[in-house]
C-alpha positions as CSV (number, residue, x, y, z in Angstrom):
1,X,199.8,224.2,-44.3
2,X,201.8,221.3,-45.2
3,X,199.3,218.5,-43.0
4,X,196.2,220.3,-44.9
5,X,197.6,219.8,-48.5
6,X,198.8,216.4,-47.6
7,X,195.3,215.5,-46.4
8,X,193.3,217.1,-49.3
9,X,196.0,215.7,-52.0
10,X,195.1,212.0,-50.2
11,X,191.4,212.3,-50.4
12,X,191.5,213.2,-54.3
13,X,193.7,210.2,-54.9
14,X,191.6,208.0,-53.6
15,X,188.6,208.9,-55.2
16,X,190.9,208.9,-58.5
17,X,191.6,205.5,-57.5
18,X,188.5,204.2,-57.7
19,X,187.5,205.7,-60.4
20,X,190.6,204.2,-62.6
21,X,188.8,200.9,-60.4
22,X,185.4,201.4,-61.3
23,X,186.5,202.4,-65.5
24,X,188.1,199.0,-65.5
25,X,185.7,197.4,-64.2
26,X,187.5,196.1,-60.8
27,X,184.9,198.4,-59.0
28,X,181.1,199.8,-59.3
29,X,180.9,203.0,-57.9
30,X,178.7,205.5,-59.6
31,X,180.7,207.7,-61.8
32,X,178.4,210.6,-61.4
33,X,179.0,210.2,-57.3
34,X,183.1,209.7,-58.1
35,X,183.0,213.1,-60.3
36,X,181.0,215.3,-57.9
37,X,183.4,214.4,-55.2
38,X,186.4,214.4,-57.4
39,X,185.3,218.0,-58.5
40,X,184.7,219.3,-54.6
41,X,188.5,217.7,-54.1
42,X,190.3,219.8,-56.9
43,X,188.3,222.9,-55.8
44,X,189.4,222.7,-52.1
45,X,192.5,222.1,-53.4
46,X,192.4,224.7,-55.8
47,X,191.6,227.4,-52.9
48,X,194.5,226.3,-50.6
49,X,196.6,226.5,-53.6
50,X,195.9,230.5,-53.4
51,X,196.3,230.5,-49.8
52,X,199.6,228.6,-49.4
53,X,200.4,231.0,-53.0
54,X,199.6,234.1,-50.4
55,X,201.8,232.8,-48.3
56,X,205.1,233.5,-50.5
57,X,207.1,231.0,-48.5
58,X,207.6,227.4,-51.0
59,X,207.4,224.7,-49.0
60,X,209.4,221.6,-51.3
61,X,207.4,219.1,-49.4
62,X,203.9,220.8,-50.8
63,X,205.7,221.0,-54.1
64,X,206.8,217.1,-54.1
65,X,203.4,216.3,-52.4
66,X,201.6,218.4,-55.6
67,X,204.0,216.1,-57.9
68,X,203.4,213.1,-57.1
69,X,199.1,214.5,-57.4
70,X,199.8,215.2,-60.9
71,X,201.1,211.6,-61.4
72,X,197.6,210.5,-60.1
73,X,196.0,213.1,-62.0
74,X,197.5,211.9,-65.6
75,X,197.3,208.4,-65.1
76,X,193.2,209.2,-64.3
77,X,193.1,211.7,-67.6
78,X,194.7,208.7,-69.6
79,X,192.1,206.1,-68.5
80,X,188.9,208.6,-68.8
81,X,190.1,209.2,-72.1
82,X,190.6,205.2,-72.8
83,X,187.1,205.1,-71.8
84,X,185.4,208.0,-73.8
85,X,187.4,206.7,-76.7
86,X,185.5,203.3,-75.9
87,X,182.5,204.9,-76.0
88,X,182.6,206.7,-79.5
89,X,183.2,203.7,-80.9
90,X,180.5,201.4,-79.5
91,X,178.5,204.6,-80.8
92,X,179.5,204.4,-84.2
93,X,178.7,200.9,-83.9
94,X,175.1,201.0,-82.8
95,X,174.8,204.1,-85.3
96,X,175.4,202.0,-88.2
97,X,173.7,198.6,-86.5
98,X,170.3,201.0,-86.5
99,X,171.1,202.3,-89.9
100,X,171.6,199.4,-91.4
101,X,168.3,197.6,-89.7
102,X,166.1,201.0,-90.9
103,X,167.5,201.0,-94.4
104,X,165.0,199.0,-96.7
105,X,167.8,198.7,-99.2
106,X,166.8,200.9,-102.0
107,X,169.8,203.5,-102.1
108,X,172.5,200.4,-101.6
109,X,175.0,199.2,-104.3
110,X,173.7,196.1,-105.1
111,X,170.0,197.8,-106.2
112,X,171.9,200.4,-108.5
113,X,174.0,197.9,-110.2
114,X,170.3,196.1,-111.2
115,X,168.4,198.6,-112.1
């Protein structure tokens, strides 16, 4: 059960990898490709979880292996967050660049203090 964890665990950290790559720009994978495969990773991952849970018998090399995942998986969570962050604010920005270029000026401070 060990080889089949190891295997599975491998595969998602690579596609992790290149998706920290491709959020800093060291890459150019589609994100939308990256996620559906990331997302058929954790579920595989997710149902040999049961299985080798099933089992009863802990195997400390799938627990060290699982570890070292959840390394890969934090440092991913950090930089998709980094990069949602990013995009709020460039958001906000155009926001308020296509407020200001609709607004005509009427309601702003400088006509109330002339009129």
């Amino acid at each position: 059960m060990y080889q089949v964890i190891e295997k599975a665990a491998e595969r998602l950290e690579s596609i992790l990898s290149l998706e920290i790559d491709t959020l800093r720009g060291r890459a150019s994978e589609p994100l939308a490709e990256l996620t559906t495969r990331k997302n058929h990773c954790l579920l595989e991952l997710s149902r040999l979880s049961r299985s080798v849970a099933s089992l009863g018998d802990r195997d400390p090399r799938i627990e060290d292996r699982l570890r070292l995942l959840q390394k890969a998986l934090k440092e991913n969570q950090r930089v998709l967050g980094l990069h949602v962050k990013a995009s709020h604010e460039i958001g906000g920005v155009i926001a308020a660049t296509i407020a200001a270029a609709d607004s005509d000026g009427t309601y702003t401070t400088a006509s109330v203090r002339r009129g």
